[in-house]
N, C-alpha and C positions, 0 to 999 in steps of 0.2 A: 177269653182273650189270650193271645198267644204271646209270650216274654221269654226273652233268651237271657241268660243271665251268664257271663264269662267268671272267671277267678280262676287261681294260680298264678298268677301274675307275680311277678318281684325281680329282684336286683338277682342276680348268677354272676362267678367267672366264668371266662371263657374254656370252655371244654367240660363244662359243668348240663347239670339237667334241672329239668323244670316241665311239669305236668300243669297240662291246663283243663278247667272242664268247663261245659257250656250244660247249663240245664234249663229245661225246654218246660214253660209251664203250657199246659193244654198238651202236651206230648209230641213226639218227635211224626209221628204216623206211618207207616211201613212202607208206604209210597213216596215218603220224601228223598232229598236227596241234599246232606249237609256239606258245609264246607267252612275250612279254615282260612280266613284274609288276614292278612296286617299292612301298616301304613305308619309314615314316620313322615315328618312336618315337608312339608312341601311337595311332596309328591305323592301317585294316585296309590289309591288302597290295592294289594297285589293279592293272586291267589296265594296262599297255602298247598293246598291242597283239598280233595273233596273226597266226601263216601257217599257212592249210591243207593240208593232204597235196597239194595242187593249187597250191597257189601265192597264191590270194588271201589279199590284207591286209588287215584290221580296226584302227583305230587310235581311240584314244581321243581324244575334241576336243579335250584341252588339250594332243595333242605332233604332232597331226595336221598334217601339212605340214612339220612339222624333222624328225619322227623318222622311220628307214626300218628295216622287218626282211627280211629275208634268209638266208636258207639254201643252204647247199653238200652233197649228198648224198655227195658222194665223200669228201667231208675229216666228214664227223658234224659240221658243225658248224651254229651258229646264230646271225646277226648280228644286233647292232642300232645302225647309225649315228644319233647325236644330231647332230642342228647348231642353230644358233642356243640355246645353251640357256640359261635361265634360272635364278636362285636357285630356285626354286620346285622344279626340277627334280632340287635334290639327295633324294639314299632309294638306300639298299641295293634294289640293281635283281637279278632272280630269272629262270632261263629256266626254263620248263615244258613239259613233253613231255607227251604226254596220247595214251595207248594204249586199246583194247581194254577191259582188265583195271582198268587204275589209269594213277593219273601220276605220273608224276618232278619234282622238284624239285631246284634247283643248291641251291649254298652260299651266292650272293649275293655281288656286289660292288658295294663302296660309290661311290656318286656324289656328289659335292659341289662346287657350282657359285658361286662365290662371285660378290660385287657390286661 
C-alpha cells in the first residue's frame, strides 16, 4: 500500500528556512512524477511546484528562485527546501505522487511564517 508521509513542518520568521520531506512508503518509482501543493483555509490547494520521473523542475512564480524540490530514489523520499520565506508562505504544504492509475496524497504539514 502506497503512503506519503510529509514533516518538517513548523513556525520560521520571515526570511528564514525550512526543509520539508515527504517519504514514500512502497517507493517513489522511476516513472513517476512528484509534486509540492499547499493550501490555507478557504481557498483551493495551489501547486508548489513538481519533479518529473526525469528530474526537471516546474515552479510556481510566487516561490520561484527560494524554493527547491528534490528527490532521493533510494531513501522514497521527496524534498522541498524553502529559503527566503515569507508570511505569505505560511498553508499546510501536501506531497503528491502521481502514477499510471491515480495519485497519492500525504497528510500535509503545516507551515507558518511569521512577520
Amino acid at each position: 500500500q502506497v503512503q506519503l508521509v510529509e514533516s518538517g513542518g513548523g513556525l520560521v520568521q520571515a526570511g528564514g528556512s525550512l526543509g520539508l520531506s515527504c517519504v514514500v512508503s512502497g517507493g517513489i518509482g522511476s516513472m513517476n512524477d512528484m509534486g509540492w501543493y499547499r493550501q490555507t483555509p478557504g481557498k483551493e490547494r495551489e501547486l508548489v511546484g513538481i519533479i518529473t520521473s526525469v528530474g526537471k523542475t516546474t515552479y510556481a512564480t510566487a516561490v520561484k528562485g527560494r524554493f527547491t524540490i528534490s528527490k532521493d530514489l533510494s531513501k522514497n523520499t521527496l524534498y522541498l527546501q524553502m529559503n527566503s520565506l515569507k508570511p505569505e508562505d505560511t498553508a499546510v504544504y501536501y506531497c503528491r505522487m502521481l502514477t499510471m492509475s491515480r495519485d497519492y496524497w500525504g497528510q500535509g504539514t503545516q507551515v507558518t511564517v511569521s512577520s
